[in-house]
C-alpha positions as CSV (number, residue, x, y, z in Angstrom):
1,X,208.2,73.9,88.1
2,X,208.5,75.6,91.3
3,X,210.0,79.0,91.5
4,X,210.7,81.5,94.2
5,X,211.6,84.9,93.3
6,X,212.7,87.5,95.6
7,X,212.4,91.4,94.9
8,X,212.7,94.8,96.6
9,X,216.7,95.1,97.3
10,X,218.4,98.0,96.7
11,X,221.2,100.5,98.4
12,X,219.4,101.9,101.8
13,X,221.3,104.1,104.6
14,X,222.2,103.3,107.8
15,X,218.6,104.0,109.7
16,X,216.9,103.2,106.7
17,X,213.6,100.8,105.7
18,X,213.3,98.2,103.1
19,X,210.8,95.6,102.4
20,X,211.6,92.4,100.1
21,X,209.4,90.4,98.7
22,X,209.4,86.9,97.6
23,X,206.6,85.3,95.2
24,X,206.2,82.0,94.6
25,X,204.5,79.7,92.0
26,X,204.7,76.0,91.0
27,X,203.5,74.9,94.7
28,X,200.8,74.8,96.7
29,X,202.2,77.2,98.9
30,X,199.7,77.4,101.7
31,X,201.4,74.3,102.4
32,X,205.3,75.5,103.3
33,X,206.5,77.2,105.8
34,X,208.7,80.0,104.5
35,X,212.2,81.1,105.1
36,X,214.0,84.7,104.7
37,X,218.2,83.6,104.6
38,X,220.9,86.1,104.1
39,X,224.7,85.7,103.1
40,X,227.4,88.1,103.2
41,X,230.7,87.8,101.3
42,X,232.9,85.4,102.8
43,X,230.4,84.3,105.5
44,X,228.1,81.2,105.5
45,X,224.1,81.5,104.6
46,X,222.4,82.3,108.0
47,X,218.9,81.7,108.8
48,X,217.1,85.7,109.8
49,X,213.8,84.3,110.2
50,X,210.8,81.9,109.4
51,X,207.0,81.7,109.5
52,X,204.5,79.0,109.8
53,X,202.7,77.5,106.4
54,X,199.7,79.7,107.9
55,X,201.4,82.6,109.8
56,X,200.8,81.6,113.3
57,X,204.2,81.0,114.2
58,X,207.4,83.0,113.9
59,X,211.3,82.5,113.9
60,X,214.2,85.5,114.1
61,X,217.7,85.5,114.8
62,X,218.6,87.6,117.8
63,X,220.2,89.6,116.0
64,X,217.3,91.2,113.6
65,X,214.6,91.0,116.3
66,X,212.4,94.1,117.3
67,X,213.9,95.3,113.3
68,X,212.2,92.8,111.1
69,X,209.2,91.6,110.4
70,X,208.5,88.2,108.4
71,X,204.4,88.0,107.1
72,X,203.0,86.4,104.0
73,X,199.8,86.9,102.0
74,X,199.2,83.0,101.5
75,X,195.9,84.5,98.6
76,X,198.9,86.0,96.8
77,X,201.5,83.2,97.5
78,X,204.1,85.6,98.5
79,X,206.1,85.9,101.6
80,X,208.0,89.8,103.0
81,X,210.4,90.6,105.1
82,X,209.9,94.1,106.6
83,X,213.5,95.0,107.4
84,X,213.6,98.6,109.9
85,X,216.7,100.6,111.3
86,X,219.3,98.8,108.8
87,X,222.3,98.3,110.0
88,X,225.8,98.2,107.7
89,X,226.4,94.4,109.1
90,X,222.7,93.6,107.4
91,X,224.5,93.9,104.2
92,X,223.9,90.3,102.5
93,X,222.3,88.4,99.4
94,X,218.5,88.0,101.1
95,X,217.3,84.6,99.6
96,X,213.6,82.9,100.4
97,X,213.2,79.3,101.0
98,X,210.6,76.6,101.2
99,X,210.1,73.6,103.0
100,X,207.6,71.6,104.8
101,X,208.9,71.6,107.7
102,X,209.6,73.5,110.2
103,X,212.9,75.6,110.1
104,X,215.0,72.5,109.1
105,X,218.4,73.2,108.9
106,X,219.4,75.4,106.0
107,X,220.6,72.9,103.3
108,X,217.2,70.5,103.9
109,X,215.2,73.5,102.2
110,X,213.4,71.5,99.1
111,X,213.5,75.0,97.2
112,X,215.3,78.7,96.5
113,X,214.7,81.9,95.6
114,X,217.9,83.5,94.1
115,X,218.5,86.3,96.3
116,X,218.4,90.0,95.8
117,X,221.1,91.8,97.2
118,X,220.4,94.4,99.8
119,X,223.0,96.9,100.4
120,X,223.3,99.3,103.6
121,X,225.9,102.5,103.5
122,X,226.7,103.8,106.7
């Protein structure tokens, strides 16, 4: 059984640093490239950045670059997203996804973390 479980959310200020976290187990996950989505209420899931199955190839959404950072540790099956400088509007669920491919659209991800909520006060 595959599972994806994200971790390190919390309540940050404005300015602030958080990093989350997202292990996996059940797949060979050397093999997927790795997803970090967020949703806020009332706004659809949104794609904030990807890497490669081996870490050689990055995605980010305009609007997070230069303040995240996606890596993984493929020996420890586990994907991060290094999130600097918060913003309020980066208040969202943070989910992890899976897939083969690479960055297929959002609802062709085979499988899902589910989500940890990360929370910035301005």
């Amino acid at each position: 059984q595959v599972r994806l479980l994200e971790s390190g959310g919390g309540l940050v200020q404005a300015g602030g640093s958080l990093r989350l976290s997202c292990a996996s187990s059940g797949l060979t996950f050397s093999r997927y490239a790795m997803g970090w989505f967020r949703q806020a209420p009332g706004k659809e899931r949104e794609l904030v950045g990807a890497i490669s199955y081996n870490g050689g190839n990055s995605y980010y959404t305009n609007s997070v670059k230069g303040r995240f950072t996606i890596s993984r540790d493929n020996a420890k099956n586990t994907v991060y997203l290094q999130m600097n400088n918060l913003k309020p509007e980066d208040t969202a669920v943070y989910y992890c996804a899976a897939d083969v491919r690479w960055v297929p659209a959002p609802s062709e991800y085979l499988y899902w973390g589910q989500g940890t909520q990360v929370t910035v006060s301005s």
